[in-house]
C-alpha atoms as a printed R data frame, in Angstrom:
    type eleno elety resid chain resno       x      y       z
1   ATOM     1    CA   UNK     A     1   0.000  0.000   0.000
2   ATOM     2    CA   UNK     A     2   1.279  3.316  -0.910
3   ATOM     3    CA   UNK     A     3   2.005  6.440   1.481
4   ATOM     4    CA   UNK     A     4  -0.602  8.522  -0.270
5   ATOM     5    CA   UNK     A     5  -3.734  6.099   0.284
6   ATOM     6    CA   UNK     A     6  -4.908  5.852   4.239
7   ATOM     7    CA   UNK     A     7  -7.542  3.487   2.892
8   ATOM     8    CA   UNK     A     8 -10.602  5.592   3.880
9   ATOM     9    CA   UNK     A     9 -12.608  6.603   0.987
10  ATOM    10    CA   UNK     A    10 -12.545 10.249  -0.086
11  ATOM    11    CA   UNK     A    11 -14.855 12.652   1.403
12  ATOM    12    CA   UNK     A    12 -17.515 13.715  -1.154
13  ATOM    13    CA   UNK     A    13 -18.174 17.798  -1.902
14  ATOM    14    CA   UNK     A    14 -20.326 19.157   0.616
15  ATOM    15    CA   UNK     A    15 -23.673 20.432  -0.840
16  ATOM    16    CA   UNK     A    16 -24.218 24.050  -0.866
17  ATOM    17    CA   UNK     A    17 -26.999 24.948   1.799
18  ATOM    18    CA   UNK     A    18 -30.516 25.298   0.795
19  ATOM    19    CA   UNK     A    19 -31.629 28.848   1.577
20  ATOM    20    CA   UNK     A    20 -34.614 28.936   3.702
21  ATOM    21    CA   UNK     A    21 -38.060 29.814   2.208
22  ATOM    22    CA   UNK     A    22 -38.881 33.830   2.609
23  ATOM    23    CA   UNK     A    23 -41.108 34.233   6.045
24  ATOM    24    CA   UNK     A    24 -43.698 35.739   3.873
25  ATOM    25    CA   UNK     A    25 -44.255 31.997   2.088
26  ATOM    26    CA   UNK     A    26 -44.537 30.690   5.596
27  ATOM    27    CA   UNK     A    27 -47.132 33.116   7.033
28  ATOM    28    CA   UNK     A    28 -48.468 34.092   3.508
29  ATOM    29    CA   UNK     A    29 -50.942 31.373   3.520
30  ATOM    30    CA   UNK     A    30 -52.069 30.666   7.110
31  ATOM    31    CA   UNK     A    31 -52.798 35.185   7.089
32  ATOM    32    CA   UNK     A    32 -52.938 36.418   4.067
33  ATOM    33    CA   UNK     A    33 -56.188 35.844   2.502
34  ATOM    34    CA   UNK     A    34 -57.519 36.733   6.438
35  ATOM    35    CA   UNK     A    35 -55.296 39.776   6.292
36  ATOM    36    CA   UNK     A    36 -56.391 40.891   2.945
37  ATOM    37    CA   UNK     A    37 -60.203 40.046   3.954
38  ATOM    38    CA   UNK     A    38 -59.669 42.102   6.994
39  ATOM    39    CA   UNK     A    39 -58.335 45.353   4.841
40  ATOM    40    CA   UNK     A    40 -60.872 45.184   2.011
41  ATOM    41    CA   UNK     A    41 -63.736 45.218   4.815
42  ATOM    42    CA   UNK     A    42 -61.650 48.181   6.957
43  ATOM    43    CA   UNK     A    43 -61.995 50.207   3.309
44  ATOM    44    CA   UNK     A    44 -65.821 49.358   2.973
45  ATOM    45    CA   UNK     A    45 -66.611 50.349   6.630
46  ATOM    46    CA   UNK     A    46 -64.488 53.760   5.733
47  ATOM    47    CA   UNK     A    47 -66.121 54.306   2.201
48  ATOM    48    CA   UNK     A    48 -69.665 53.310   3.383
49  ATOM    49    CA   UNK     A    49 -68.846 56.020   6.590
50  ATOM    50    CA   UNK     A    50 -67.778 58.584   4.197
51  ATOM    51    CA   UNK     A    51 -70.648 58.750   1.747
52  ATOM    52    CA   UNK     A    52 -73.156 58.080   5.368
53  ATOM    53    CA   UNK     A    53 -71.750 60.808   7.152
54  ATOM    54    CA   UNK     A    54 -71.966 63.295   4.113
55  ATOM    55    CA   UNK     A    55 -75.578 62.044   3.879
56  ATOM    56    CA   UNK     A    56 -76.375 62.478   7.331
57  ATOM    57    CA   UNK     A    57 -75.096 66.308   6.929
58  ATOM    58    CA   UNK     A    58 -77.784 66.521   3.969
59  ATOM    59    CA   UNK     A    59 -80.532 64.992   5.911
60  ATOM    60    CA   UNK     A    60 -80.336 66.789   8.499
61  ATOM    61    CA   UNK     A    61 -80.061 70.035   6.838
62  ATOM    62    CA   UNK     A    62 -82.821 69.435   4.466
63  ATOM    63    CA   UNK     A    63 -84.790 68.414   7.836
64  ATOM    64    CA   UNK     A    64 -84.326 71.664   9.501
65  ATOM    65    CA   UNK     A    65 -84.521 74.065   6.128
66  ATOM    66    CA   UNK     A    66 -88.307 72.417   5.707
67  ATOM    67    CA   UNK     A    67 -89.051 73.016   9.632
68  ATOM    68    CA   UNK     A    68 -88.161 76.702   9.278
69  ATOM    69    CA   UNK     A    69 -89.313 77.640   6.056
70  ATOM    70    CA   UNK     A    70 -92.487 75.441   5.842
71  ATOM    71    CA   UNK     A    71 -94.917 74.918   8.490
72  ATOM    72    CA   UNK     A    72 -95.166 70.912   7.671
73  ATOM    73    CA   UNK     A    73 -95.394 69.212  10.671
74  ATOM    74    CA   UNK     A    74 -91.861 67.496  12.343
75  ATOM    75    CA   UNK     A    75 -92.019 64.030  10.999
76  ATOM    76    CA   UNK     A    76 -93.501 65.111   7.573
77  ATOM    77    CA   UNK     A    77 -90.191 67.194   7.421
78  ATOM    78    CA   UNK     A    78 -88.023 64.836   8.275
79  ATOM    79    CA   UNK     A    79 -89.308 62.332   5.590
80  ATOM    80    CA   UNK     A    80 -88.923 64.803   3.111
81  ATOM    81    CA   UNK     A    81 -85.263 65.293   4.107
82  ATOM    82    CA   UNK     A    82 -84.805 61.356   4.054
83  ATOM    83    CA   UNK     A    83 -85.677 60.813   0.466
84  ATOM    84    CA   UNK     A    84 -83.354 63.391  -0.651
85  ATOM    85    CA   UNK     A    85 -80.822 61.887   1.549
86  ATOM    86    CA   UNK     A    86 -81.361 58.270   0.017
87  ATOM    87    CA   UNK     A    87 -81.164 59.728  -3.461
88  ATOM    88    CA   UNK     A    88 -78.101 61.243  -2.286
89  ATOM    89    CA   UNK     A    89 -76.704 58.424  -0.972
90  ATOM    90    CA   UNK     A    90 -77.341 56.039  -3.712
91  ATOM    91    CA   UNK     A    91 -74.910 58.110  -6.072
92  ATOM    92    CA   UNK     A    92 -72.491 57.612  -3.381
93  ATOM    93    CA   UNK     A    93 -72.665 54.339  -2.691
94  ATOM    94    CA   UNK     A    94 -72.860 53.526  -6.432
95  ATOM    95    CA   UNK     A    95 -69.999 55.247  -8.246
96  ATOM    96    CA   UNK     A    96 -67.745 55.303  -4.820
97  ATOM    97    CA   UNK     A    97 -68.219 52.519  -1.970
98  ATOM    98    CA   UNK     A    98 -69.455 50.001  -4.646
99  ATOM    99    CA   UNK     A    99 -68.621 51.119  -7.603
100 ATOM   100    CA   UNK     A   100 -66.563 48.101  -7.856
101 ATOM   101    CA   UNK     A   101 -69.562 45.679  -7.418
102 ATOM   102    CA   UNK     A   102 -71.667 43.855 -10.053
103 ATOM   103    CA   UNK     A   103 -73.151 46.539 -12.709
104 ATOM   104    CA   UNK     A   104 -74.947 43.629 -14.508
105 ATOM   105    CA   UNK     A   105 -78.567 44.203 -13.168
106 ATOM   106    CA   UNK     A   106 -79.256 47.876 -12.587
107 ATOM   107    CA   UNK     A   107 -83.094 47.708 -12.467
108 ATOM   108    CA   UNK     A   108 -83.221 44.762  -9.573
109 ATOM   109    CA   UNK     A   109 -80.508 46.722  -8.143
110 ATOM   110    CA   UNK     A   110 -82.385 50.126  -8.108
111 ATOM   111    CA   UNK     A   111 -85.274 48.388  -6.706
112 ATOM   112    CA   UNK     A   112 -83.467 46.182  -3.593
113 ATOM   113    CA   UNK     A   113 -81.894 49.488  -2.796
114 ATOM   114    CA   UNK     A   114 -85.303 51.585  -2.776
115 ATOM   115    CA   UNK     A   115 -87.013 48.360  -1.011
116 ATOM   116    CA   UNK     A   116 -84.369 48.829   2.161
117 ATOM   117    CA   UNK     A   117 -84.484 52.250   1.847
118 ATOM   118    CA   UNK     A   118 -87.541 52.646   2.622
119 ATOM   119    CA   UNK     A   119 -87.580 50.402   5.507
120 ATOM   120    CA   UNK     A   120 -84.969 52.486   6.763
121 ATOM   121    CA   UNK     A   121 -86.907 55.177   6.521
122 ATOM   122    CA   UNK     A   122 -89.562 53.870   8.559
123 ATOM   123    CA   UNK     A   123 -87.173 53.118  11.051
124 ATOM   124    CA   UNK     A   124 -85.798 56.327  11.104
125 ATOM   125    CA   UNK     A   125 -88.628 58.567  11.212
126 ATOM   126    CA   UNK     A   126 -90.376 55.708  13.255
127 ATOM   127    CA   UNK     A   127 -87.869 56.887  16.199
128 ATOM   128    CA   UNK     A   128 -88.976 60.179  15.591
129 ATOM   129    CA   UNK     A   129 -92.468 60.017  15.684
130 ATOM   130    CA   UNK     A   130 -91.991 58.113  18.814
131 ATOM   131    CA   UNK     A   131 -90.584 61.004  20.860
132 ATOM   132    CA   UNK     A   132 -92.605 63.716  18.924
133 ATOM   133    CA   UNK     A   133 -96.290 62.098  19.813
134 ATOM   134    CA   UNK     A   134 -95.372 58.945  22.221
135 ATOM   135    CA   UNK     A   135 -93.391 61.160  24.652
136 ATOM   136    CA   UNK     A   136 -94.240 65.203  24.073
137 ATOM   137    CA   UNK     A   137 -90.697 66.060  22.994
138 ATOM   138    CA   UNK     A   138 -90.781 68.111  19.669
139 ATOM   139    CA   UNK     A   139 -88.529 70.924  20.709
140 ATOM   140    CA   UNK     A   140 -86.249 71.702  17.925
141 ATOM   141    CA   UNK     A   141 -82.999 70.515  19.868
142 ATOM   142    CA   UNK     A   142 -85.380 67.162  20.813
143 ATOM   143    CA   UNK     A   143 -86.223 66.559  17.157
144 ATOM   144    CA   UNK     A   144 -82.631 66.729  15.882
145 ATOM   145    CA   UNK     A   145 -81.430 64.637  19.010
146 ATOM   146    CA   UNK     A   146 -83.823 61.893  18.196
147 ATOM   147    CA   UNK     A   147 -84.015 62.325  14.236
148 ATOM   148    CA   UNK     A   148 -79.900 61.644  14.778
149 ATOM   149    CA   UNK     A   149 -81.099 58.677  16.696
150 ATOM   150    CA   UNK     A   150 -82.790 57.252  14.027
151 ATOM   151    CA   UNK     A   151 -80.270 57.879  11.659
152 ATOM   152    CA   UNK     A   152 -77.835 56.049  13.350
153 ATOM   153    CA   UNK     A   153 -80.057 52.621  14.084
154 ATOM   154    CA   UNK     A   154 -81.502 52.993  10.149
155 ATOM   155    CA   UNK     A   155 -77.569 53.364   9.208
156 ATOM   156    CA   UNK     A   156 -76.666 49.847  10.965
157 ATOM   157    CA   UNK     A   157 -79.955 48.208   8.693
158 ATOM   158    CA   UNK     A   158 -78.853 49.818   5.736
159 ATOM   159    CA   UNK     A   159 -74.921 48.900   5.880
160 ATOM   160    CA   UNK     A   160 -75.674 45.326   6.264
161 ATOM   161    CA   UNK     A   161 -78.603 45.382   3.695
162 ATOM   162    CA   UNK     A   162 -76.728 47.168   0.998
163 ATOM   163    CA   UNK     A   163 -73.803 45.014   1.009
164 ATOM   164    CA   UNK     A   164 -75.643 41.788   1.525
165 ATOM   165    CA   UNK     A   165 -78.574 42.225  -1.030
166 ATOM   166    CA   UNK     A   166 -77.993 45.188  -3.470
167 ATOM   167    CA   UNK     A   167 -74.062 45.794  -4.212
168 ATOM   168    CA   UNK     A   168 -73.635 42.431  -4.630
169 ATOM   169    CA   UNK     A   169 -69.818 41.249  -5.075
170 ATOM   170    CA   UNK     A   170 -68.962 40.060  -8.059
171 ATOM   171    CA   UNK     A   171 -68.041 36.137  -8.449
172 ATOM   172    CA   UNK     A   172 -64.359 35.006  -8.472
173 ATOM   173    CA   UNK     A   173 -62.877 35.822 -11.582
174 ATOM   174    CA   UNK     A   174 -64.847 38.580 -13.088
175 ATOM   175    CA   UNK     A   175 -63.907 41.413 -10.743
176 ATOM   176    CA   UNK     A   176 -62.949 44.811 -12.956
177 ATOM   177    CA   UNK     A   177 -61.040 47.938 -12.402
178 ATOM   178    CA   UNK     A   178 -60.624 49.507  -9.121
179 ATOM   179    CA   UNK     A   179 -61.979 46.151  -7.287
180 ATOM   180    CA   UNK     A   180 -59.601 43.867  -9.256
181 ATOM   181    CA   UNK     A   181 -56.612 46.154  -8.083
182 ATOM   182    CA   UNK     A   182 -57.590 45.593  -4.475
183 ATOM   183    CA   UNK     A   183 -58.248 42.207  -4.608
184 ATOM   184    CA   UNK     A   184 -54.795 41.650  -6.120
185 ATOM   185    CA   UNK     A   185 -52.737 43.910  -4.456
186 ATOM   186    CA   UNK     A   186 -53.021 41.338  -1.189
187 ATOM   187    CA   UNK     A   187 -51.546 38.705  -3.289
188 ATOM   188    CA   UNK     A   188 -48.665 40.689  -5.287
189 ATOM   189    CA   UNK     A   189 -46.264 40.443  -2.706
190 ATOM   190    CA   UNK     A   190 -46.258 36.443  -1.307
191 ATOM   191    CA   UNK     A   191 -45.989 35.684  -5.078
192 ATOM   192    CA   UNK     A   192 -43.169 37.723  -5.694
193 ATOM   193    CA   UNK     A   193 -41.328 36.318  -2.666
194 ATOM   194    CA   UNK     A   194 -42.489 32.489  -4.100
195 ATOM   195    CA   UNK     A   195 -40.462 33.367  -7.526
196 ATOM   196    CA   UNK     A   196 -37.219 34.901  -5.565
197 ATOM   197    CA   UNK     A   197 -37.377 31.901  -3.773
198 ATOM   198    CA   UNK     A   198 -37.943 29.463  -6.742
199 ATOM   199    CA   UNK     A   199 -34.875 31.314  -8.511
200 ATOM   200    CA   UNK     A   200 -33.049 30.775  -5.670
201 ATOM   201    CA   UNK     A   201 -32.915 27.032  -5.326
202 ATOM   202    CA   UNK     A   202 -29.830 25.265  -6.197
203 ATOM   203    CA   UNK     A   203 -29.742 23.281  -9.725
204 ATOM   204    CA   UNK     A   204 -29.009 19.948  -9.444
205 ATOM   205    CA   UNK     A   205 -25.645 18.392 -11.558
206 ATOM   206    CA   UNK     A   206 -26.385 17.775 -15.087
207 ATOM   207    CA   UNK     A   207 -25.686 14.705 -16.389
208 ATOM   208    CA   UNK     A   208 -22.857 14.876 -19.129
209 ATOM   209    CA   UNK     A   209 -24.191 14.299 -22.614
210 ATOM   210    CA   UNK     A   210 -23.496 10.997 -24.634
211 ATOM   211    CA   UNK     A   211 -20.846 11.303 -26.997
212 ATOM   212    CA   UNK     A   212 -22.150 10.521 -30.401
213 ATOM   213    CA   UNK     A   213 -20.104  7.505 -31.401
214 ATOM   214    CA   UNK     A   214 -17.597  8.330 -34.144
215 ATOM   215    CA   UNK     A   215 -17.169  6.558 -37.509
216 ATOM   216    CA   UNK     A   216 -14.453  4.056 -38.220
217 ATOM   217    CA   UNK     A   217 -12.660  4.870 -41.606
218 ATOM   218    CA   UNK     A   218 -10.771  1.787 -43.350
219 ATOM   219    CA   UNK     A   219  -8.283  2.254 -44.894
């Protein structure tokens, strides 16, 4: 046996090290759908609260132009100021809180909305009427105290009725525009991190090509 040789067998190349997965891919799937779910429905609740609360302003200053400048009776009043609020409101809620939602059936749309609209204005004006002839309190501070009232419980009705049965969502794969952008934006970045780490994974050895086998020449 030669010097060189120690009889152990050579030690083979060490691999290089798999880098680990981006934290991203890891959390990505368990909270990002729940995450993105969370946002989209924080943006409703702050679209819906815009367009309400700048209806609420024209409600109640319709309300209070018709009690001074009319002699119409309190609730009468305030149910003209509703309707012009609603109208108001639908624009809104159309062409800014919804206006990604599904366009596709405008008349059954116009009429769901004007169907819960109007129970909301019964509930509304319902509160109303309640402390103008159930309790004696129609003082002009009273009316707008209790008109705001009814607002606010006809505002919780109408949120979950507007969503739920007119602006409906559109189904998976047909969402458009501003809607599409938001749905994807959730999703951009645990992709991107999936493709850095796909690039990053080690390629295996290639196996060396067959030689092509090369003629014999006689001479």
């Amino acid at each position: 046996m030669g010097h060189g040789s120690s009889g152990r067998p050579p030690a083979s190349p060490a691999s290089p090290a798999t880098p680990a997965p981006p934290a991203s891919d890891v959390s990505g799937a368990s909270g990002g759908g729940l995450l993105g779910r969370i946002r989209r429905a924080w943006r409703e609740v702050v679209k819906f609260g815009a367009v309400g609360g700048a209806g609420l302003l024209v409600n109640l200053l319709v309300f209070n132009l018709v009690r001074h400048t009319t002699d119409l009776p309190v609730v009468r009043a305030s149910v003209i100021a509703t309707v012009v609020s609603i109208v108001f409101n639908y624009i809104g809620f159309r062409y800014f809180t919804y206006r990604d939602r599904d366009k596709s059936g405008r008349t059954k749309e116009l009429t769901l909305f004007l169907l819960f609209s109007a129970i909301g204005l019964v509930i509304e004006n319902g509160v109303l009427y309640l402390a103008t002839y159930g309790f004696g309190w129609h003082s002009p501070l009273q009316s707008n105290v209790f008109k705001f009232l009814g607002i606010g419980i006809a505002t919780l009705f109408r949120f979950w009725s507007y969503r739920s049965w007119v602006f409906r969502a559109l189904p998976a794969g047909r969402e458009s525009g501003a809607g599409a952008d938001d749905v994807g934006s959730g999703a951009r970045e645990p992709v991107a991190d999936a493709e850095s780490y796909l690039k990053a994974q080690p390629k295996g050895p290639q196996s060396p090509r067959p030689k092509k086998p090369q003629p014999k020449v006689y001479r």
